[in-house]
C-alpha positions in Angstrom: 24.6 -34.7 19.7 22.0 -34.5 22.6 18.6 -34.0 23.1 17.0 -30.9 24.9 14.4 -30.3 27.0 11.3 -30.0 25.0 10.1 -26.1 24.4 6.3 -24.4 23.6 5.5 -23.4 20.0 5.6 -20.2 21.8 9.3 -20.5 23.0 10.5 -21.8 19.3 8.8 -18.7 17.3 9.6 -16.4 20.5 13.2 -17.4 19.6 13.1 -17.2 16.3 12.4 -13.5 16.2 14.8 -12.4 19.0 16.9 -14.3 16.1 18.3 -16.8 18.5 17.8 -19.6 15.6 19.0 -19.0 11.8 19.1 -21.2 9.1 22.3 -22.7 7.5 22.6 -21.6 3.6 22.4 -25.7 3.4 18.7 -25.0 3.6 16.3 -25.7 0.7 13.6 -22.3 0.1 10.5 -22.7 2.1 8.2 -25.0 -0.3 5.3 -25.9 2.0 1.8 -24.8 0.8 -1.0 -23.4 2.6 -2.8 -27.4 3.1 0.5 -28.6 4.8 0.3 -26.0 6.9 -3.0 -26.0 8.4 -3.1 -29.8 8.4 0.7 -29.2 10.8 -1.2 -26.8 13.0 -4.5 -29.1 12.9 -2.0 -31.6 14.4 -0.5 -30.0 17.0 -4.2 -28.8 18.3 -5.0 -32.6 18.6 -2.2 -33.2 20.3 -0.3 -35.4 18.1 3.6 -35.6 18.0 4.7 -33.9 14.8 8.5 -35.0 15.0 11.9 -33.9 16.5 14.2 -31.1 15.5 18.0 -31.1 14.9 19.9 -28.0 15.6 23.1 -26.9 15.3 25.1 -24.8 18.0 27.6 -23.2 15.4 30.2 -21.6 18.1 31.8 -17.7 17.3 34.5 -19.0 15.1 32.8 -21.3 13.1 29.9 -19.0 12.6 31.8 -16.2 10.7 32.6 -19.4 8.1 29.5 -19.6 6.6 26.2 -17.7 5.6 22.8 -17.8 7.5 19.7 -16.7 6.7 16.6 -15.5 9.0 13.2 -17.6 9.1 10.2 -16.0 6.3 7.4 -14.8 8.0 5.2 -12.8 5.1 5.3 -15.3 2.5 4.2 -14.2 -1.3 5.0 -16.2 -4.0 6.3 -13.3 -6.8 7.4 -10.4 -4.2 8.6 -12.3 -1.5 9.1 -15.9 -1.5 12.8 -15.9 -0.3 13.9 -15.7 3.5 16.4 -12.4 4.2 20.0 -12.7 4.7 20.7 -13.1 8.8 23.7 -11.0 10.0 25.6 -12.5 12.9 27.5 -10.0 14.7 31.1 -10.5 14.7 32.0 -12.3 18.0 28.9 -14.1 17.9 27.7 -17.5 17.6 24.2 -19.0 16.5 21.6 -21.9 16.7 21.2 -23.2 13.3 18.1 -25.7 12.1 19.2 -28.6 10.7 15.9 -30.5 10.4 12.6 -28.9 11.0 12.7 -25.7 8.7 9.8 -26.3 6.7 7.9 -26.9 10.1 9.0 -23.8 11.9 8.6 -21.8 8.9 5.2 -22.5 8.8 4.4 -22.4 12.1 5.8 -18.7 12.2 4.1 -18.1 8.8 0.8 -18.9 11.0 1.1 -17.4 13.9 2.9 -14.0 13.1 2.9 -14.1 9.1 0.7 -14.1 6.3 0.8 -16.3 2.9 -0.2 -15.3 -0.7 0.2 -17.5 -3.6 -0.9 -16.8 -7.3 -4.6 -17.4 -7.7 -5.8 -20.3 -10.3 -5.3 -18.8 -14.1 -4.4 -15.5 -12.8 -1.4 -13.6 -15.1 1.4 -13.1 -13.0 2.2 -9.8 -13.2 -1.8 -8.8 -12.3 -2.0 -6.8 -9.6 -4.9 -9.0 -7.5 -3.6 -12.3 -8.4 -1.9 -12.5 -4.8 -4.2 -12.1 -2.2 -2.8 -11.7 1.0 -3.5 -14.6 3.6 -3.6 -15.3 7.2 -4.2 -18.7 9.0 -8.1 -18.4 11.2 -9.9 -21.2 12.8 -13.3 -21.3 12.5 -15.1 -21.4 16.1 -18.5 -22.6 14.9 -18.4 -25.1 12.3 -17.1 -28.3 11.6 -14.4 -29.2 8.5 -16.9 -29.0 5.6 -14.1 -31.4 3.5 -13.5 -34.7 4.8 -10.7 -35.7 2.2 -8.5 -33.2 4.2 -8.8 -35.4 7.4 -9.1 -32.9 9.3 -10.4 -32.0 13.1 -10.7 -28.1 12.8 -11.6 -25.8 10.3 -8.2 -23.7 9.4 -8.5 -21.8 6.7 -6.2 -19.3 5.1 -8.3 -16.2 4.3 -8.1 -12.5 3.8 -8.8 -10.1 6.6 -12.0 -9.3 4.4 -13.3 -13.1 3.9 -12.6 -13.6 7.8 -15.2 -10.4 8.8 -18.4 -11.7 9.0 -21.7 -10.5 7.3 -24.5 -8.6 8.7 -26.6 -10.9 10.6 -24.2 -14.2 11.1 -21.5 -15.1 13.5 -18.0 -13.7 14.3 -16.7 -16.9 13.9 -13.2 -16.7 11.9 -10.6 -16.5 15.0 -6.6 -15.6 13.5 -4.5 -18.0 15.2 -1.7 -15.3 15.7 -4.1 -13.7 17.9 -3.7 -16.7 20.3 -0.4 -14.8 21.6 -2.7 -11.9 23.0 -4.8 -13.9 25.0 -4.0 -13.7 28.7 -4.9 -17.3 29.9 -7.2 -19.8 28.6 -10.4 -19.6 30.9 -11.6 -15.7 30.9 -9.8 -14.0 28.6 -11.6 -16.6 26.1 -15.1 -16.1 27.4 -14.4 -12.7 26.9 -13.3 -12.8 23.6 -16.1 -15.2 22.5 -18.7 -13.0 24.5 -17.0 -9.8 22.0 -18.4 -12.3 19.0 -21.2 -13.2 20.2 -21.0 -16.6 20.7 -20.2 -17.4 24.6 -23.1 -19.7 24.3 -20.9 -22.4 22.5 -19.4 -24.7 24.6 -17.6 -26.2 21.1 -16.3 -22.4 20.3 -14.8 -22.3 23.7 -13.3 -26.2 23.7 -11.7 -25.0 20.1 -10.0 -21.6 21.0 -9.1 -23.4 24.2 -7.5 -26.1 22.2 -5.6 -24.1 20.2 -4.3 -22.3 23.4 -3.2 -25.1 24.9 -1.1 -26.5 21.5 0.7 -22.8 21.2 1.4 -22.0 24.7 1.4 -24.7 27.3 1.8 -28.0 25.5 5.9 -28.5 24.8 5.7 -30.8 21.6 9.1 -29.4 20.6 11.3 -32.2 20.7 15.0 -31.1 19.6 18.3 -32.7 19.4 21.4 -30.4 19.3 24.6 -30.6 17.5 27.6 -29.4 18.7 30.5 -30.2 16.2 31.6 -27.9 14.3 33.1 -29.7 11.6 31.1 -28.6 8.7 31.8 -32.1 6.5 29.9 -33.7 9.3 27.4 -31.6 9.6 26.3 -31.4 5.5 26.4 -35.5 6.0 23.8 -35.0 8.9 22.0 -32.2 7.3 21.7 -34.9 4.0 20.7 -38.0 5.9 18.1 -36.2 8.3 16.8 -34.3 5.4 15.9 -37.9 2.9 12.1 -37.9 4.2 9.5 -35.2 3.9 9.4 -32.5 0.8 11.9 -34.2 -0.7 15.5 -32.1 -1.0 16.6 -31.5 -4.6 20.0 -32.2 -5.7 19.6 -28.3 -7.3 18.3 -27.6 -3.4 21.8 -29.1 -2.5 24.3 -27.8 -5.3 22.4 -24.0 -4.6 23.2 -24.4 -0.7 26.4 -25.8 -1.5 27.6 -23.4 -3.7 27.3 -20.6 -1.0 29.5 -21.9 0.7 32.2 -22.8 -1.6 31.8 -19.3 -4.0 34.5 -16.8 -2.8 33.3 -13.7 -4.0 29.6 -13.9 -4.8 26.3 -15.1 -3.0 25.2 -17.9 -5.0 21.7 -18.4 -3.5 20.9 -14.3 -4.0 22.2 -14.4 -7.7 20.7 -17.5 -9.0 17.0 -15.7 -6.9 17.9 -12.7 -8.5 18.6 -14.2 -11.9 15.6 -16.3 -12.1 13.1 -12.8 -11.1 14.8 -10.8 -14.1 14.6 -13.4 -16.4 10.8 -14.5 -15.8 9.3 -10.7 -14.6 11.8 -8.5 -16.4 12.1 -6.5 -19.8 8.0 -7.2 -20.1 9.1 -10.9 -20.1 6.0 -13.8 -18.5 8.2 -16.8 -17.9 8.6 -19.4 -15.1 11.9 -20.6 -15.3 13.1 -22.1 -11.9 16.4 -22.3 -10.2 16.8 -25.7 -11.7 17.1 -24.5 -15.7 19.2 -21.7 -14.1 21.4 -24.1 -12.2 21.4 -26.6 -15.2 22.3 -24.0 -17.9 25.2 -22.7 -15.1 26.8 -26.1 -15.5 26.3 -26.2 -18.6 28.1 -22.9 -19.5 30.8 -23.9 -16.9 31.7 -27.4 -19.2 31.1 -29.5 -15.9 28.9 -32.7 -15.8 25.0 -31.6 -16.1 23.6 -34.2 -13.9 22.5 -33.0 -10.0 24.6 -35.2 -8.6 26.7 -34.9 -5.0 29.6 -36.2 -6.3 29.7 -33.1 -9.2 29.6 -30.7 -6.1 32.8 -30.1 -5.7 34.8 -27.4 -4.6 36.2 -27.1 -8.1 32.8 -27.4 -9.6 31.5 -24.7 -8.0 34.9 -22.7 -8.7 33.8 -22.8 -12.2 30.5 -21.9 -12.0 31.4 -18.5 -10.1 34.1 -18.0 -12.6 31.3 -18.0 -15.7 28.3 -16.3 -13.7 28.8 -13.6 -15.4 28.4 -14.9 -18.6 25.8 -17.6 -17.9 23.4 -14.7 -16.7 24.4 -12.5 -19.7 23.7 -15.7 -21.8 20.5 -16.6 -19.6 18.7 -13.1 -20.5 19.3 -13.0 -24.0 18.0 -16.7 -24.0 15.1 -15.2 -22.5 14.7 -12.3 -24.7 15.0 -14.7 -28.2 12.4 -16.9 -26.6 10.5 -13.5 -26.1 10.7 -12.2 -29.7 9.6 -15.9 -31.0 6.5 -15.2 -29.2 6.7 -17.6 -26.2 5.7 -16.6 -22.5 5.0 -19.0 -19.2 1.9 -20.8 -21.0 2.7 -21.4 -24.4 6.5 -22.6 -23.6 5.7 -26.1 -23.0 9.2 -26.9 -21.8 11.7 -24.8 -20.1 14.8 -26.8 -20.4 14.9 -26.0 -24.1 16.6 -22.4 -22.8 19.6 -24.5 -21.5 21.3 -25.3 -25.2 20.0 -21.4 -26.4 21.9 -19.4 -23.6 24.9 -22.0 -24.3 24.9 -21.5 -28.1 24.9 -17.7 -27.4 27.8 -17.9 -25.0 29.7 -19.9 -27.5 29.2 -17.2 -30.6 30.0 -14.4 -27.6 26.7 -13.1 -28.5 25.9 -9.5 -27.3 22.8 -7.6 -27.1 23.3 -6.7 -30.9 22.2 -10.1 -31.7 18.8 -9.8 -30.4 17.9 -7.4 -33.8 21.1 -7.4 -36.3 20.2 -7.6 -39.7 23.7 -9.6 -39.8 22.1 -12.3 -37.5 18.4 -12.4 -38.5 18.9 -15.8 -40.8 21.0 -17.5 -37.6 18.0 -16.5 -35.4 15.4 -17.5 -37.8 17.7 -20.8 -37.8 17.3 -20.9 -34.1 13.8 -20.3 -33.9 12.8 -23.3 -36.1 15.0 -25.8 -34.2 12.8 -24.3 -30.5 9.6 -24.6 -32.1 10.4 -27.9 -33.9 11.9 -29.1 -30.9 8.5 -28.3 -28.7 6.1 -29.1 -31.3 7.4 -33.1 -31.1 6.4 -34.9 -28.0 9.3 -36.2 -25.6 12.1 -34.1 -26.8 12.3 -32.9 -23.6 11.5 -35.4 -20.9 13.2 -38.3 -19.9 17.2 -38.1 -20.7 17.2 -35.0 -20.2 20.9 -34.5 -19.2 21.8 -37.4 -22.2 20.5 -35.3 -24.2 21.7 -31.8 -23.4 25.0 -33.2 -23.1 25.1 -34.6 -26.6 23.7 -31.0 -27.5 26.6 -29.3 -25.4 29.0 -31.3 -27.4 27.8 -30.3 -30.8 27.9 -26.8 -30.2 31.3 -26.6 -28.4 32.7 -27.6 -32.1 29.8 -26.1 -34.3 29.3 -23.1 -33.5 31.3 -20.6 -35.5 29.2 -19.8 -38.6 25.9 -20.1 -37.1 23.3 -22.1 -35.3 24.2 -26.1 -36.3 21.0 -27.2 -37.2 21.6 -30.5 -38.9 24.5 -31.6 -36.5 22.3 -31.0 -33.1 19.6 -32.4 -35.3 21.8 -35.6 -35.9 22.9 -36.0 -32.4 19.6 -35.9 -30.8 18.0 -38.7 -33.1 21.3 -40.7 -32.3 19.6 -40.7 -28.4 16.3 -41.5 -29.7 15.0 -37.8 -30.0 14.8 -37.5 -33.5 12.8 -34.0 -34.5 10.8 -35.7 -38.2 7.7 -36.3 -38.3 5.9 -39.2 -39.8 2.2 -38.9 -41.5 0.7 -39.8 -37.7 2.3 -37.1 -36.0 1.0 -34.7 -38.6 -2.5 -36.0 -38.6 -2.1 -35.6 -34.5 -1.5 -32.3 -35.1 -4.2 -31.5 -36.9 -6.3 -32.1 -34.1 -4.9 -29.8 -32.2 -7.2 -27.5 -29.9 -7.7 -23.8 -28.9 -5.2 -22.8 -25.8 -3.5 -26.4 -26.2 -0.3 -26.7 -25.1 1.5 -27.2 -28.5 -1.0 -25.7 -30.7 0.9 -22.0 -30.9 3.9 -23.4 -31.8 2.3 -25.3 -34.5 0.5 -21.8 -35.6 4.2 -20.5 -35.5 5.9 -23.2 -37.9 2.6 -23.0 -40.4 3.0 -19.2 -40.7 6.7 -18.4 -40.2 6.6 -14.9 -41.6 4.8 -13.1 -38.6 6.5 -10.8 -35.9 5.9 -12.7 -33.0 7.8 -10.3 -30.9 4.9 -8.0 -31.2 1.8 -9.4 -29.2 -0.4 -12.3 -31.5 -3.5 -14.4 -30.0 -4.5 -17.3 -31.1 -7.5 -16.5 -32.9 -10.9 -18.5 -34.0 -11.2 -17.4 -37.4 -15.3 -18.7 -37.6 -15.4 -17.1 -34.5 -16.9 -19.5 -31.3 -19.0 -16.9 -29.6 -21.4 -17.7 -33.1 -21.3 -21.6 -32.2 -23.6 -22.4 -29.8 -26.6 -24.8 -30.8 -29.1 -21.5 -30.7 -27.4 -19.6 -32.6 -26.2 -22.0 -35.4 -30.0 -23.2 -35.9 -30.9 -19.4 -36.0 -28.4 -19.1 -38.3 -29.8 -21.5 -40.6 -27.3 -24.5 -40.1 -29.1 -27.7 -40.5 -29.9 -29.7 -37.0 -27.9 -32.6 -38.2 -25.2 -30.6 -38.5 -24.8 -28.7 -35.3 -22.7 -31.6 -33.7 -20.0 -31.6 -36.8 -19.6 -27.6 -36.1 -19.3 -28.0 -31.9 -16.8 -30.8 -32.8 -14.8 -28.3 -35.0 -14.7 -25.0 -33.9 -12.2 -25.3 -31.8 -9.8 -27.1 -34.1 -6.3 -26.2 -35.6 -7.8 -25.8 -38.6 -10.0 -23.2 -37.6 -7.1 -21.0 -35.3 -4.8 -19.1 -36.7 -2.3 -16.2 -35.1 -3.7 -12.5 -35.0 -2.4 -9.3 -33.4 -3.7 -8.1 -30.9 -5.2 -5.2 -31.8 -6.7 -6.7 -34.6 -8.2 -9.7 -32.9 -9.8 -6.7 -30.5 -11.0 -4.9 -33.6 -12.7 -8.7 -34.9 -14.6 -9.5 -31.5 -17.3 -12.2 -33.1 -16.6 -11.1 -36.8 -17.7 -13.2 -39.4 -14.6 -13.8 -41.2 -15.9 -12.6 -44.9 -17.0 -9.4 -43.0 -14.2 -8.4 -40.8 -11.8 -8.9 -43.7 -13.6 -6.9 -46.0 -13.3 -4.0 -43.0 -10.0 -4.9 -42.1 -8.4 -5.2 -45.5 -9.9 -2.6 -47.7 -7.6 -2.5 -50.7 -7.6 -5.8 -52.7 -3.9 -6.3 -52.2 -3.8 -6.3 -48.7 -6.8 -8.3 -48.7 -5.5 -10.9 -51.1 -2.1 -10.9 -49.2 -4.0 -12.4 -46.0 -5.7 -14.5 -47.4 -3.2 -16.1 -49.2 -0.9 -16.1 -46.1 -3.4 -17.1 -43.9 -4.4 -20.7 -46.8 -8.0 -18.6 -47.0 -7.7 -18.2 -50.3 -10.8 -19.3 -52.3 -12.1 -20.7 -49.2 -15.6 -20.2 -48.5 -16.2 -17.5 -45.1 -19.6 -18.4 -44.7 -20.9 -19.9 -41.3 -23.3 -21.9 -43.4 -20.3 -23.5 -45.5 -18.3 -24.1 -42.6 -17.5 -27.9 -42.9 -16.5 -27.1 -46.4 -14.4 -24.7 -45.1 -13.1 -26.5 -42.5 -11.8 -29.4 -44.4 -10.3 -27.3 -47.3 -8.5 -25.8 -44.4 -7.7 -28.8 -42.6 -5.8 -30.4 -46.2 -3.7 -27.1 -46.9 -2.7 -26.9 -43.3 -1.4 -30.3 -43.5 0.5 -29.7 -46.4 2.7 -27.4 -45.2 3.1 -29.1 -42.4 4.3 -32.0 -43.9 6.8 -29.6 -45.6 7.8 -28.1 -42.4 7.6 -31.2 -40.5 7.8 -34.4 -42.1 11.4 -34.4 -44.2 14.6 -35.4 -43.0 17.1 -32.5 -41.5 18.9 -30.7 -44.2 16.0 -32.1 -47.1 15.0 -29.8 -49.7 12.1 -29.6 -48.2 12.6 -28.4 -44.8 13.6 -24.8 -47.0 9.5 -24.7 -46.5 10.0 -24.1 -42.8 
């Protein structure tokens, strides 16, 4: 290993795209976000070191060994968050990075690329909710946040937030268009004189800085490998890689598994898996690698922890023998969870998809058992055990793998006539992750709140005889727009009662599950109104009510406590009958 004459940003990204450096399939996916980058950049415009690089001359012969992959430059979090498959021509050798990836990645994302990630409490699937980014530096102002620590104001912003508005400064500079510049005294007037502020003596010392960190400054530092014994290598590639975004053992067992898998790609089919079982078939999910990679080993009856010393060559052997099956498994996990009415923000816990897909490739379960009439009690069987399983805190947290092993080992041996409730049940509680409730837990429950995390799967168990494949919102039933202090005074509630209805309204008791369409149809509905619309025959009307513990209840806004509290007592009911018995009790029948 020696070191190398220090190069330009410049000289680094230059090579990069005449693809003179690759990355190793050792590497981790790009996982900066758009602060670290800007603050790296803010950095190397003050001048400050911001490390050393390894690389790795992989020689002609070697390089045919192994897979490499080219450096992302248009990052987007849904459509293209993955770096491209590098091809090295046969013949050939290549510079690998060993150390530095997330760096250069960046730096390449802003100088020549752009970065979109999802916007806060966007859907995923909306068309707006990733706005295309590039890096600017603002000539005129200051850093308006001083948390950030920062000397210059480097923003990610769209072409459109960058243009300025009539009357104020062009002041928004894209840092890619440093490269264009032909030297750093003229060519900057000039392009501050096109903005109209040559005046600035700061404008000019900024753009100035920022042509001096890109393309005359060398802060570049590398070191360079040259063995070309690959167990060497991955122990360097491990040691320099313990600091910094910290690499995953999944990060590791991913990389790792290209390598060793003979026939398939293991980083493009555990990407391509994870898209079609969080974007496909209508599905909203946000499974990552990890569940995929955990549910993989699973499947393949190898030890579940991340762990180096499960990487083995043998391992992995396994794994690519059962990919097929662990991603026929992982969809139709995906598609139950679906049908039960779950989607990336009411599943509150991913992992609980690793025993499903395993308990489906046990029974050999085809796509017939996603709507048999043969299978609808095992699936309703199933169903209980998710939502139980998410409605009680800490099932799955800490000791995880304990606990999916002790899962894995009741379903290798009960599995033939059905989902084993009672025996998976038994199991968990014998590693503290016992799924009864006490009288506490309940009364927690109760308390429950609008959008909560836990509160549709609550809705779910209370009301177990809906379709949740078809689309259901969690609906107020005294609807909220009505509760706002105007409104409830106008209405004729007392004033001493106002608080006791804000406190309320937002309350289990007061949700319950409603199709879409008809939640549309109810907007801000009284509910003794819109169920006299909604339900015109007496059957059907008595039916809801009766489903939904109205009966007898009074739908009145001015007898809303009452209502409330009726509510609040038959809720809790059945919910100790779903909730609080013993596995296998008479009792849990209710469910």
């Amino acid at each position: 290993m020696s070191f190398q004459t220090p190069r330009s940003i410049e000289e680094m990204l230059t090579a990069i795209h005449k693809r003179e450096y690759l990355m190793p399939a050792i590497q981790r996916e790009f996982v900066w976000g758009a602060d670290q980058i800007t603050k790296l950049v803010d950095s190397l415009m003050r001048g400050y070191p911001v490390g050393s690089f390894l690389l790795w001359d992989v020689k002609p012969e070697t390089a045919q060994s192994y897979t490499f992959y080219e450096f992302l430059t248009n990052y987007h979090e849904r459509d293209n968050p993955y770096a491209d498959k590098a091809t090295v021509p046969s013949g050939s050798g290549t510079t690998a990075v060993l150390d530095g990836q997330q760096r250069l990645t960046s730096l390449n994302i802003a100088l020549y690329g752009s970065f979109a990630e999802k916007k806060k409490y966007a859907w995923w699937n909306s068309a707006d909710a990733f706005p295309v980014k590039r890096l600017y530096l603002n000539l005129v102002d200051e850093p308006d946040d001083e948390e950030l620590g920062t000397k210059y104001d480097l923003r990610f912003l769209t072409d459109r937030e960058a243009s300025p508005a009539d009357g104020e400064a062009d002041k928004w500079f894209r840092v890619g268009a440093v490269l264009d510049l032909a030297n750093a005294g003229p060519a900057i007037m000039r392009e501050l004189e096109q903005r109209g502020i040559a005046g600035s003596a700061d404008a000019f010392q900024r753009l100035y800085d920022l042509y001096e960190a890109v393309r005359v400054l060398k802060p570049m530092n590398y070191f360079l490998v040259t063995d070309q014994d690959a167990d060497k290598v991955l122990e360097i590639f491990v040691r320099v890689n313990s600091g910094g975004t910290t690499l995953s053992y999944s990060d590791l067992l991913l990389s790792m598994a290209t390598n060793q898998w003979q026939e398939l790609d293991a980083r493009e089919e555990v990407r391509s898996l994870v898209s079609e079982i969080n974007s496909n078939a209508g599905r909203q999910f946000s499974f990552s690698k990890d569940v995929v990679l955990k549910t993989a080993l699973t499947i393949a009856d190898v030890d579940v922890r991340f762990k180096v010393t499960n990487f083995t060559q043998g391992n992995m052997a396994k794994v690519e023998a059962a990919w097929p099956q662990i991603k026929g498994a992982l969809l139709r996990a995906a598609t139950l969870l679906q049908q039960f009415g779950y989607n990336e923000r009411n599943l509150t816990a991913n992992s609980v998809i690793v025993p499903v897909a395993h308990y489906l490739h046990l029974r050999g379960a085809g796509d017939s058992y996603l709507d048999s009439t043969a299978d609808a009690a095992d699936r309703l069987a199933l169903q209980r055990w998710v939502t139980r399983s998410l409605v009680k805190r800490g099932i799955w947290g800490s000791g995880l793998d304990t606990l999916l092993t002790r899962i894995r080992d009741v379903l290798r041996t009960n599995s033939t006539n059905g989902f084993p409730v009672a025996a998976v049940e038994e199991a968990m509680a014998a590693v503290g992750k016992s799924l009864t409730f006490d009288n506490a837990e309940i009364d927690e429950l109760l308390n429950l709140k609008y959008a909560g995390q836990r509160t549709f799967s609550v809705l779910s168990v209370l009301y177990p005889g809906l379709d949740l494949s078809k689309k259901f919102h969690e609906d107020h039933i005294f609807p909220k727009s009505r509760f706002t202090k105007k409104k409830l005074l106008d209405a004729g509630v007392p004033l001493d009662s106002i608080d006791d209805y804000l406190a309320a309204v937002n309350l289990l008791p007061n949700l319950q599950l409603l199709a879409g369409t008809a939640n549309i149809e109810k907007q801000d509905g009284l509910p003794a109104e819109w169920i006299e619309t909604a339900f015109p025959s007496e059957d059907k009307r008595a039916t809801y009510l009766a489903e939904n513990d109205l009966d007898g209840l009074p739908l009145d806004l001015a007898d809303f406590t009452s209502f409330f509290e009726q509510r609040k007592q038959r809720i809790r009911t059945r919910l100790l009958a779903a909730l609080g018995t013993a596995p296998g009790a008479p009792e849990d029948a209710a469910l």
